[in-house]
N, C-alpha and C positions, 0 to 999 in steps of 0.2 A: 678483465678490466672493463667498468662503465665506458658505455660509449652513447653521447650525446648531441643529438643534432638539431638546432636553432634556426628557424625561419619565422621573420618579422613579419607579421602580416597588419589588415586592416580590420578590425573589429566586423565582420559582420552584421377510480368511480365511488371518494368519500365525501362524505359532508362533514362539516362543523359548525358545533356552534357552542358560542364562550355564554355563560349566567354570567348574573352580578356580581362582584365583590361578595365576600363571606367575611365573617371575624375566625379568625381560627382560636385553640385552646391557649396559644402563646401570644395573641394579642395582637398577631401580622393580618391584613389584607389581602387575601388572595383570592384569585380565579380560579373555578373551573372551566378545563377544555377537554369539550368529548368528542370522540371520533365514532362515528357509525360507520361500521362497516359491512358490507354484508359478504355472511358466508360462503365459502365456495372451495372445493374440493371434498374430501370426506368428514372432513371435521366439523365442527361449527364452532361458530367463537358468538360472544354476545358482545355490549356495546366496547369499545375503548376507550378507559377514564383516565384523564391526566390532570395530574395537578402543579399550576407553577410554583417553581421554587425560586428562592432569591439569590441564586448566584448570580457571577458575570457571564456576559455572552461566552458561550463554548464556543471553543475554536474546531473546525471539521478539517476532517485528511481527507482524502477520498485514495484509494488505491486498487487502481482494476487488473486481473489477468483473468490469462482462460482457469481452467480445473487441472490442478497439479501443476503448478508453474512458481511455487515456492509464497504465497502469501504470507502462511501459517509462519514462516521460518522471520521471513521480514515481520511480520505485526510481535515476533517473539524478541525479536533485536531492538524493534524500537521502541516496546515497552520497557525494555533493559534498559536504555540510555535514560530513560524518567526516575527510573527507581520502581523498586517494588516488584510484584511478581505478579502476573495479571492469571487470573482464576475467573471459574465461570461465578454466576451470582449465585451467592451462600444461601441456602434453606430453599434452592428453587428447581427447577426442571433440570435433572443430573443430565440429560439431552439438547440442553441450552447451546447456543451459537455462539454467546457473546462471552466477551471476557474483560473482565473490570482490575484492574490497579488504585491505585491511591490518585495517579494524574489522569488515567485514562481508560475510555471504555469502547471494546472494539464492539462493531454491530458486523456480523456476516448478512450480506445483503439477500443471500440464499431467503431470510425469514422473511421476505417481501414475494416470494411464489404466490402469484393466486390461485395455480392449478399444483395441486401434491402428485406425485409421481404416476398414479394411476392415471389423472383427468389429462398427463400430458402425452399418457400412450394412446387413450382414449382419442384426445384431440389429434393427432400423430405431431406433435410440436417436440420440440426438447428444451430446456429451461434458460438457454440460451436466447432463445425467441421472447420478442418483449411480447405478447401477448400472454406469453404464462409468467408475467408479472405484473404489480402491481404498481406501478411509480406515483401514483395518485398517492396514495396511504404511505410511499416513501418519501416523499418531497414534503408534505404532512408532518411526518414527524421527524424528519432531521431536523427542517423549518423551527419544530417547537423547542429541542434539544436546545437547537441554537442560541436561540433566545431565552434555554432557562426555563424550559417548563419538562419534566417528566411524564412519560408517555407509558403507555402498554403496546409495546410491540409485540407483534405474532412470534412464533417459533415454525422452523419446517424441520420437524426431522429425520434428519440423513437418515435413521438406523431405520423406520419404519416407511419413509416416505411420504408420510401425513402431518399435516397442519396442524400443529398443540394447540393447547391455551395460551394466552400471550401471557409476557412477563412485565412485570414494571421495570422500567429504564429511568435514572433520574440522571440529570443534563451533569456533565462532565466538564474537567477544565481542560477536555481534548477528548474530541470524538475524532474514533475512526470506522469511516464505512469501508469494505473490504468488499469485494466480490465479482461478479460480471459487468453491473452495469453502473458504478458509482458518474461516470460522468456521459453514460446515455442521454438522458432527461434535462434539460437545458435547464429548467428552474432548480434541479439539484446541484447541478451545474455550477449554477450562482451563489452557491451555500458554501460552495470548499475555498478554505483557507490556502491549500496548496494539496497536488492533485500527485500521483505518481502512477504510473503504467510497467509493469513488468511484461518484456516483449521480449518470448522466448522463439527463437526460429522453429520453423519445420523439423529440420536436421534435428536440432538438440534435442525438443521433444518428442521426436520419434525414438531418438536413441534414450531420455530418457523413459520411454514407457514401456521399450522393449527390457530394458534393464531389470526394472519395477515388475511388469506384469508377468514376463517369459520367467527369471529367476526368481520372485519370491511368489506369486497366485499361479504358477503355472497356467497361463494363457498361452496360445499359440500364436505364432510368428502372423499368420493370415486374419485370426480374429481381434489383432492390435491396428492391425491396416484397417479392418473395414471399421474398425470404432470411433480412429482418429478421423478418414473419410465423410463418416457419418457427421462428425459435428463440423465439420470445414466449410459447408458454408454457411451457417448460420456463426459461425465465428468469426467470416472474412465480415458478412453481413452486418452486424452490430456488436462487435468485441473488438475488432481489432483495428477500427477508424476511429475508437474512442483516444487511442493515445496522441492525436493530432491537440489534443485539448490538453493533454500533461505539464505542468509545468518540470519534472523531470520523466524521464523515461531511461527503466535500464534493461538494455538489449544482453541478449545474451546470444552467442553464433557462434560458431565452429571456430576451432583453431585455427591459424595461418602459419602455426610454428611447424607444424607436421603434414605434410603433403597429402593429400587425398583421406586425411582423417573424417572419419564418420563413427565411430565410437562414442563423444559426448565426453569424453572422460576429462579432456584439457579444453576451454573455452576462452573463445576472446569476449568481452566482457566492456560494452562504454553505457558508459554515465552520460547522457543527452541533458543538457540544464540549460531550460529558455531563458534567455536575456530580460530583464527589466521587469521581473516580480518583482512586487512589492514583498520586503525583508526577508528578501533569498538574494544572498549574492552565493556567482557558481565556485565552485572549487576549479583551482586553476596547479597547473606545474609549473615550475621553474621560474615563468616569466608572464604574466595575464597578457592575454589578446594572441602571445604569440602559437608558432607551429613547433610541438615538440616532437621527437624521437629519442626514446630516453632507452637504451638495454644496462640497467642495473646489474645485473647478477655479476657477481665479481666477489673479492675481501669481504664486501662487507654484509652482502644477500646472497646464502645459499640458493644455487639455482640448478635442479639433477635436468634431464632430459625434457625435455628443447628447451626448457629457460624460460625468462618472464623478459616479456618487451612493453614500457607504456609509451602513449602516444598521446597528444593534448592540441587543443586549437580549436579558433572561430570555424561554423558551418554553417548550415541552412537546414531548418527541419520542418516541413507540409510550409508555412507560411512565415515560420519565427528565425528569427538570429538564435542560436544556440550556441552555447560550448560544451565539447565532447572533453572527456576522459575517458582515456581506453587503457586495459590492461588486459592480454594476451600469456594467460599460461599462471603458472600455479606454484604456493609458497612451498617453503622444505620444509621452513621455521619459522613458525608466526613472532618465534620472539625477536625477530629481525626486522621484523615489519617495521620499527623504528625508525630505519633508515630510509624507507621510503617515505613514511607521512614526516619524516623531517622537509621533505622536496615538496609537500604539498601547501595550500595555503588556503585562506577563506575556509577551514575544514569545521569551524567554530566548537572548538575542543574549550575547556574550562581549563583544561592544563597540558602540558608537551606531554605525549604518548599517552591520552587518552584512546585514540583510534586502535591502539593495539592494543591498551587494555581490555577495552572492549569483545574485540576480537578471540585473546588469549580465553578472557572468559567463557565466550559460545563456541572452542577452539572443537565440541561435538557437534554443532549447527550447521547442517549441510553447506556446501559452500564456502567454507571457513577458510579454505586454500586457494581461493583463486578471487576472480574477480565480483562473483555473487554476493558474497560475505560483505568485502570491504564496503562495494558501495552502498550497498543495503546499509550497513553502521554509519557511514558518511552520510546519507542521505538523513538515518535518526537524527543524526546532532545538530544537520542542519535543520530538522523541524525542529527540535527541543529549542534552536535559537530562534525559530519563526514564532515559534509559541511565544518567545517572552517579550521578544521585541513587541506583538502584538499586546499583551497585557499591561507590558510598562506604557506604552502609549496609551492604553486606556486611562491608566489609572492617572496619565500627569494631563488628563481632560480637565477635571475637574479644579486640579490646580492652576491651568490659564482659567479657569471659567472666574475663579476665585479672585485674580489677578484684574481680569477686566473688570 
């Protein structure tokens, strides 16, 4: 039997420089904007040519975690809820970061390295450390993105640990930057339309990297300890203060259902959504503003061992009023999921059980049963509604303008 419990509370180092106008072959005015940047690591790259285009201003995400902490899984959910299937860019570097859809184009911030793998054993740094980045030539070219001009960004690649040639990037009607340090640099900072932080505990990423590296790479139990040690403090350092800046953040912690759990296997799981962005309202249960206690599993949600509990209400998060959503423990039957996003609200679905559609659909996407999943999809739709809300007010600019 659902058992529900209600407390009322009270709201809580490049240069640029732009040439003159050009006539182009189709008759448009356009700019060129070049970045010089100079070489460094083992590669060399020559100058960076962009050219603007005439789209509307791109709308930017920014969404930061450490390494291995589910990005890949989130940038694949929220390109789902756009449409389309996001692929790396056709006829270009099979080793490419980025992945492009019809609405959207992700950038992994990894291609912003200015030392490639060897200058940061050299250096003894880890990529973590902002000096083996470059934020100058990052802030550069989001800035341009934003505004509609296509860029050449670098590539780093994972497989060899070296700096490519860069690729052309043409400005999207939704960029997302992904990687360690999306809201480090205070003037990138000022570029994101809306920010998210994935903040995975100690615990869970210990448990999961024993899982990952002991069962499928055969690493040993002592050389998973000294690796995760190795990067802890340059991740307390500048990774993991950046979520104070999130307009949501989703934590991910250890069970409470199961007493002295440390396996990783069942996770409590909240949704952090700062108060008074502009077109983000948070998802709320039952009743907005109030204190929920919701244990569902009963008739209508399969629930096997320890069960699923959520929990909802006003907090305090580093400086901001926030509202939490929390869920505790893990689905049987996604096709049930109905029953709870019936309880939910402000979820900005286009239609009833879209949430579970979605779900049903990436029902192999890590995550899929517990709490990782949902809010990750939750979190998509409510960008897909920040996006338009954003563009519809562009576009009814020009209609007051028209009126005055």
């Amino acid at each position: 039997m659902a058992a529900c419990t209600v407390y009322t509370t009270q709201s809580l180092n490049s240069t640029c420089s732009i040439s003159s106008p050009t006539r182009t072959q189709l008759g448009s005015h356009q700019r060129q904007v070049v970045f010089y940047k100079s070489s460094r690591g083992r590669s060399s790259r020559g100058r960076n040519v962009s050219v603007i285009s005439f789209s509307a201003d791109t709308v930017v995400i920014g969404l930061a975690a450490d390494s291995g902490c589910g990005k890949s899984t989130f940038m694949r959910r929220l390109t789902s809820v756009f449409g389309g299937a996001a692929e790396p860019p056709k006829g270009g570097n099979p080793d490419s970061n980025t992945l492009i859809s019809d609405t959207t184009t992700v950038i992994c911030l990894d291609d912003y390295h200015s030392l490639d793998r060897y200058g940061r054993k050299e250096k003894g740094v880890t990529a973590l450390d902002p000096r083996a980045n470059n934020f100058d030539l990052m802030y550069e070219q989001v800035k341009a993105l934003k505004e509609g001009k296509a860029v050449e960004k670098p590539i780093y690649n994972h497989v060899t640990g070296l700096l490519d040639p860069p690729e052309l990037i043409q400005p999207p009607k939704i960029l997302v930057i992904e990687g360690l340090h999306p809201m480090f640099d205070a003037r990138v900072r000022e570029l994101l339309d809306f920010s998210i932080y994935l903040d995975i505990s100690n615990e869970v990423k210990f448990a999961w990297k024993i899982q990952r590296d002991m069962a499928e790479r055969g690493h040993s139990l002592e050389s998973i300890k000294a690796s995760i040690e190795a990067r802890k403090p340059d991740f307390d350092a500048f990774i993991d203060p950046q979520k104070q800046y999130a307009d949501a953040v989703i934590e991910v912690l250890p069970t409470q259902l199961i007493p002295d759990d440390n396996e990783g296997k069942v996770l409590r799981v909240k949704l952090v959504m700062k108060e008074g962005v502009k077109y983000f309202s948070p998802v709320y249960l039952f009743d907005e503003g109030s204190t929920i206690s919701w244990i569902p599993c009963g008739r209508k949600l399969t629930c096997s061992y320890p069960g699923i509990k959520f929990a909802y209400g006003p907090d305090a998060y580093f400086t901001h009023e926030v509202s939490v959503l929390e869920m505790d423990g893990q689905f049987d039957r996604l096709d049930e999921l109905i029953y709870v996003e019936s309880h939910l609200s402000n979820l900005s679905t286009k239609f009833y059980g879209e949430v579970t559609q979605q779900m049903l659909k990436h029902s192999d996407f890590p995550g899929s049963n517990n709490g990782t999943g949902l809010f990750q999809t939750i979190v998509g739709l409510k960008i897909r509604d920040l996006y338009e809300q954003i563009d519809a007010n562009k576009a009814a600019v020009p209609v007051e303008a028209t009126k005055a």
